[in-house]
N, C-alpha and C positions, 0 to 999 in steps of 0.2 A: 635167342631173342624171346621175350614174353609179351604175349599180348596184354591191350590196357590194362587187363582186369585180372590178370595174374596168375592167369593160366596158360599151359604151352601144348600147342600142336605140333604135330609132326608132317612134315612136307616132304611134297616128291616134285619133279618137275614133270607135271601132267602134260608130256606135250610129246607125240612119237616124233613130231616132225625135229623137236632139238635132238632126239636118239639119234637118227637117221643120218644128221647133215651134222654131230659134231661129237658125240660120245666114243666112237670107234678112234678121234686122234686125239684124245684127252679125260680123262676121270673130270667131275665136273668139280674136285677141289682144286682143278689148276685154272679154274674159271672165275669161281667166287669161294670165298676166306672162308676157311671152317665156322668163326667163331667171331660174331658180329667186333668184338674188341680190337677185331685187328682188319679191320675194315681201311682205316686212315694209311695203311703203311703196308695191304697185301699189292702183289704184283703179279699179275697171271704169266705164268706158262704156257699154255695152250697156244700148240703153233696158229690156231685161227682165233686169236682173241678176239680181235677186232673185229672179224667180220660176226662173231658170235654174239657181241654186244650188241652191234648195231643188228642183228635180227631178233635179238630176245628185247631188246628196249622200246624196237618201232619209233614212233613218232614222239613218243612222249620222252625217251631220251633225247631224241632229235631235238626235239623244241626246246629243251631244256637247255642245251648244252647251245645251242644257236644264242639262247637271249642271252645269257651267260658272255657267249664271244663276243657279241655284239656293245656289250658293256663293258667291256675290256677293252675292245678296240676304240672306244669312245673314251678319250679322257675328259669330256664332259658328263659323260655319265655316271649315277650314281645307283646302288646297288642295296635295299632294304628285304632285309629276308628273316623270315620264320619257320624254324625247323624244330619236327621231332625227333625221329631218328638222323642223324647224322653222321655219315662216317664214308661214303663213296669217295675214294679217291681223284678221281677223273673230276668233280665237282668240288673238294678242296683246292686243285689244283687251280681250277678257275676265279675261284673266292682270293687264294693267296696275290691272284694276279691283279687283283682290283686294288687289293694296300686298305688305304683307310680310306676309300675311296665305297665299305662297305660297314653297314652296322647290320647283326645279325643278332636275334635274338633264342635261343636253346632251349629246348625242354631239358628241368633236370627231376624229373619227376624219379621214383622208385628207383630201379636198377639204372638210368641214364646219369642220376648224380653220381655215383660211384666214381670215387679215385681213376679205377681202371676201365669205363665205358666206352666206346666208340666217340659219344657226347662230349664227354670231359677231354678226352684227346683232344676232340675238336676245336672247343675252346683252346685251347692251351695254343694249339698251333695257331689259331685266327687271330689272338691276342696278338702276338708274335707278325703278326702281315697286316692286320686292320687299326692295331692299337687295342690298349687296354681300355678303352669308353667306350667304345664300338663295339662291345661282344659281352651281351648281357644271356644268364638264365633266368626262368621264371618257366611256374608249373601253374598259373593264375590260380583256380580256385582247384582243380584236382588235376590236367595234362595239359601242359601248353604242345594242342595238337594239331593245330593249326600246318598247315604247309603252303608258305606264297615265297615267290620271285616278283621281284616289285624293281623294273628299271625307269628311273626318272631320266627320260632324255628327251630329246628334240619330240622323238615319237614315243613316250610313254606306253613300255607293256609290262605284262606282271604273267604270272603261271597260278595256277592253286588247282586246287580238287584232292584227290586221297594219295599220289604217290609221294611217298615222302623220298630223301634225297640221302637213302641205303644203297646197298650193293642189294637187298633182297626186295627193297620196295623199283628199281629198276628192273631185276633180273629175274626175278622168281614170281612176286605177286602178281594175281589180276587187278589194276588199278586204272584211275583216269586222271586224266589231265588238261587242264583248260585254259587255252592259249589265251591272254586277253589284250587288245591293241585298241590305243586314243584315251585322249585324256580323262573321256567320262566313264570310260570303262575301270577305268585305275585309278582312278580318283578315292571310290569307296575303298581299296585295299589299301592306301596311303593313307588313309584317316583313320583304318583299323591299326596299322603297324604304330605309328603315332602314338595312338593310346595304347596298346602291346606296350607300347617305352616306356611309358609312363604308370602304366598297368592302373594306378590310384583310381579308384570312379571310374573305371572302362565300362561296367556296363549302364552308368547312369549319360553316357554319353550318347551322339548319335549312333554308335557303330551299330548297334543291336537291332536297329531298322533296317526296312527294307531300302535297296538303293539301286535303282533302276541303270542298266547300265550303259544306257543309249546306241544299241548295236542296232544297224540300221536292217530294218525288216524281221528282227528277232524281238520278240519279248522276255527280256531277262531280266532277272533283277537278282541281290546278292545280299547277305546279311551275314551277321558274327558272333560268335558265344565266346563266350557264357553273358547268356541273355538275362535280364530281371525278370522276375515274375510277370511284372503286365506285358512283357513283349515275350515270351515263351512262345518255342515255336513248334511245339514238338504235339499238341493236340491238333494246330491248325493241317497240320500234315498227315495227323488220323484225319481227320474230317472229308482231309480230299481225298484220302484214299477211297472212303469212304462211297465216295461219289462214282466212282467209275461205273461207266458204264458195260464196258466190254470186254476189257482187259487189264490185269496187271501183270507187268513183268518188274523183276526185281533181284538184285544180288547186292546180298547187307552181311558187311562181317560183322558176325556176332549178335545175330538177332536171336540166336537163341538163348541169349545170355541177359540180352537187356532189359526187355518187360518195359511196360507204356504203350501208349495211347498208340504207337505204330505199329507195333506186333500184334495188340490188341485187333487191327483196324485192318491187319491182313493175314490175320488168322480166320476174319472174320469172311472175307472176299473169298477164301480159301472154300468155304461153304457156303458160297452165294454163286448164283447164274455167270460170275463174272466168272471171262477164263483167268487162270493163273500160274504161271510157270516162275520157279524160284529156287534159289542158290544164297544158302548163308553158311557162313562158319563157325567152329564151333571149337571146345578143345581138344575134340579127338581129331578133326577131318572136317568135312563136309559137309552140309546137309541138303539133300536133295527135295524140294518141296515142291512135286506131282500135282497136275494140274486135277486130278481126282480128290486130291487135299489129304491124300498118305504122302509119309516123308519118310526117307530114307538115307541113314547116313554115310558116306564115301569115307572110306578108311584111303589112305594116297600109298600104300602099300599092295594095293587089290591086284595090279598089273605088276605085281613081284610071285603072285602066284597064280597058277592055272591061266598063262597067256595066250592067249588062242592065236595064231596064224593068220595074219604076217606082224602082229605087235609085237613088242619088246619090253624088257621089263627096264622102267624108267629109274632114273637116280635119285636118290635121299639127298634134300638139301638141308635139312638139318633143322633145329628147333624154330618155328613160329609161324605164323596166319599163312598161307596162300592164298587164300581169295581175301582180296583187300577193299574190293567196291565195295564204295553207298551211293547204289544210284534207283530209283523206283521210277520206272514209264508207266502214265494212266493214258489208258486210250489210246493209243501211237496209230490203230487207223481211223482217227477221228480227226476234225477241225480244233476239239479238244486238248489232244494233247498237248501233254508237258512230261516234263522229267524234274523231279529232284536230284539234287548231289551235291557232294564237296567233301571233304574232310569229315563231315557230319557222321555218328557212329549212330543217330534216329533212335536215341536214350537221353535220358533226365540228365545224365551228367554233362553229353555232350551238349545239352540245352543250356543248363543252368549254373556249371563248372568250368568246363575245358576252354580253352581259348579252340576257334574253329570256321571254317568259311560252310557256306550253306547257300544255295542255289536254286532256284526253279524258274526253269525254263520254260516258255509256252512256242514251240515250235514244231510240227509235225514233221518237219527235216529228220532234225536234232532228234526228235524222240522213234523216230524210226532207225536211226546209228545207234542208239544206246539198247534199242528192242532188237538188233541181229547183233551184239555183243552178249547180252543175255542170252539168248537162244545158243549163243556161241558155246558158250559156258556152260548154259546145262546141258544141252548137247554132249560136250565130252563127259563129264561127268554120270549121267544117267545112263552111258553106255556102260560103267564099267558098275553101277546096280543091277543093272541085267544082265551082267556077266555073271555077277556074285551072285544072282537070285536065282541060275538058272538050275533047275533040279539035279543037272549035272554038268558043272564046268565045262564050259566047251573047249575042246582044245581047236579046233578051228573054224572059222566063219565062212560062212558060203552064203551063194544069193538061192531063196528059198524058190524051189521051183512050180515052174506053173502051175496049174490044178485039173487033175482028171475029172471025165465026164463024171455030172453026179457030187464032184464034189464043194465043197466052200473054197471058196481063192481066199489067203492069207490076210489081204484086204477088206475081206469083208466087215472085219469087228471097224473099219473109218468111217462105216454107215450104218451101226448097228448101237455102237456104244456113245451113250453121250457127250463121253468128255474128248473120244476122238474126233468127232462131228465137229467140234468146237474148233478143236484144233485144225483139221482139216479146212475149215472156211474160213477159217483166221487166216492161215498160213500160206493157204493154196495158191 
């Protein structure tokens, strides 16, 4: 797989705990397909498939696959869906079971048109179980990247944010996903998909506004790209970065790639009083972005060499992104807070091009879940820069021991150094 922009990473599964609990009864190619093309039609071997999916997917498979049945099981239900990568089997399977009881619209952008893609499959098959009317592609003005589940039923719910509906956007990536239930909440994704069909004037329409989405004791509201000009959303999102008071936490694929008013705006945060911990991706790996405002990049190979005791050296999944969030929390221990996210890649294209959902939320719940995801994330990640930094590989880890008379306890730089201070009273 290639990321939007046409460069490819190399991935590992950054996770000791899948080592641990499933690489010992299976290579992880009897898990997931070498080669995204044969996505539609691989079959795992791994005596624990099942139980591996359901621990590497979590909830956001769960949920997925719930509305999905649930639409199936409803012959009143109907099933509107927007996808870019395409190709998990387990989720054709459920698509076929709907009939024409679905219209779905494909990205065919660069390597997705292709003859032989996972995409193109996909149509092919979808034609064949939905009808030939029901299964359009379209790349609107540069990636239709959009990702929604939209069920039109009794109780109307939909899904969207950045996983899209792979074998690697389930199993491999860090991604979100956003459950959404009642009519006013689905209502804006059902007037997006609409115009998606029609594509003609989508952005002279209402979709590219905000659209409040009546969650009761939340403040949320949701919008669409590729936006026009006057409704552009991508400086109004420096601005608030801008604004923060206390904190930004943040994990953005490929912010080192996209340049604008948001990188701009937390490049900027990066050397301001504000704290800031940060995870983007990139085309080699990683990039670790220290709340000191040095960054350092994670090669996903690191734990293939000098593994220190009790890790393990993790598996190659093969070409493309790992870390897949867009998601930015300002303030999370404030009254302030919010979170932005969605499918949004927080670039000019994904503004003013790509077909896309885009979110900001004002909740201090919510923006405290998405701020111990992030810390989750850099967390594992900055461990294995300070493996790599360390003047000599460590081959094993121990707890550092306490301090003789006379001397500094290990602790000491938490109340010495400024950017630990920070940390510490944030976190504490």
């Amino acid at each position: 797989m290639e990321t939007s922009d046409g460069s490819a990473t190399r991935g590992y599964v950054a996770s000791q705990a899948f080592v641990d609990k499933y690489q010992a009864r299976g290579p992880l190619k009897t898990l997931l397909p070498a080669r995204v093309a044969q996505g539609t039609t691989f079959k795992p071997t791994h005596p624990d498939a099942d139980d591996a999916y359901e621990w590497m997917g979590l909830e956001a498979r769960k949920e997925i696959f719930a509305l999905l049945d649930a639409a199936v099981a409803d012959p009143a239900a109907t099933v509107s869906m927007v996808a870019y990568d395409m190709s998990e089997s387990e989720i054709m399977d459920r698509l076929f079971a709907l009939g024409p009881r679905l219209r779905i619209i494909i990205d065919d952008s660069d390597k997705h048109g292709l003859k032989t893609s996972g995409e193109t499959q996909s149509e092919t098959l979808l034609k064949a179980s939905a009808g030939e009317d029901n299964v359009k592609r379209e790349r609107m003005g540069g990636l239709q990247h959009n990702k929604m589940i939209i069920v039109d039923a009794a109780v109307p719910r939909a899904v969207c944010g950045s996983t899209n509906f792979s074998w690697r956007g389930l199993y491999v990536q860090s991604n979100n996903a956003l459950l959404l239930t009642g009519a006013q909440a689905v209502a804006p994704l059902k007037a997006a998909f609409e115009a998606y069909w029609k594509k003609d004037g989508f952005a002279n329409g209402p979709s590219p506004d905000w659209h409040p989405l009546g969650l009761a004791g939340i403040d949320a509201s949701i919008t669409f790209s590729p936006h026009d000009t006057a409704r552009a959303r991508l400086a109004e999102i420096g601005q608030d970065v801008e604004k923060a008071q206390a904190c930004l936490l943040y994990s953005l694929a490929f912010l080192s790639i996209t340049g604008g008013a948001v990188t701009d705006a937390v490049e900027a945060a990066t050397n301001s009083p504000v704290f800031t911990y940060g995870i983007s991706d990139n085309n080699t790996g990683v990039t670790v972005h220290k709340p000191n405002g040095n960054t350092a990049p994670v090669y996903f190979a690191r734990l293939n060499k000098h593994v220190p005791t009790p890790f393990k050296v993790e598996p190659y999944t093969g070409i493309g992104p790992n870390l897949h969030h867009k998601f930015l929390v300002i303030d999370f221990n404030t009254p302030d807070a919010r979170v932005w996210t969605g499918s949004y890649n927080f670039s000019k294209p994904a503004d003013l091009q790509n077909g896309e959902n885009l979110l900001l939320i004002r909740d201090q719940k919510i923006a405290t879940s998405y701020r111990v995801e992030g810390i989750r994330i850099f967390d594992d990640y900055h461990f294995r820069v300070t493996q790599e930094d360390a003047a000599e590989a460590k081959k094993t880890l121990s707890l550092q021991k306490a301090p003789t008379a006379g001397e500094d306890p290990w602790w000491a730089e938490d109340y010495t150094d400024p950017f630990k201070i920070r940390d510490r009273e944030l976190f504490a």
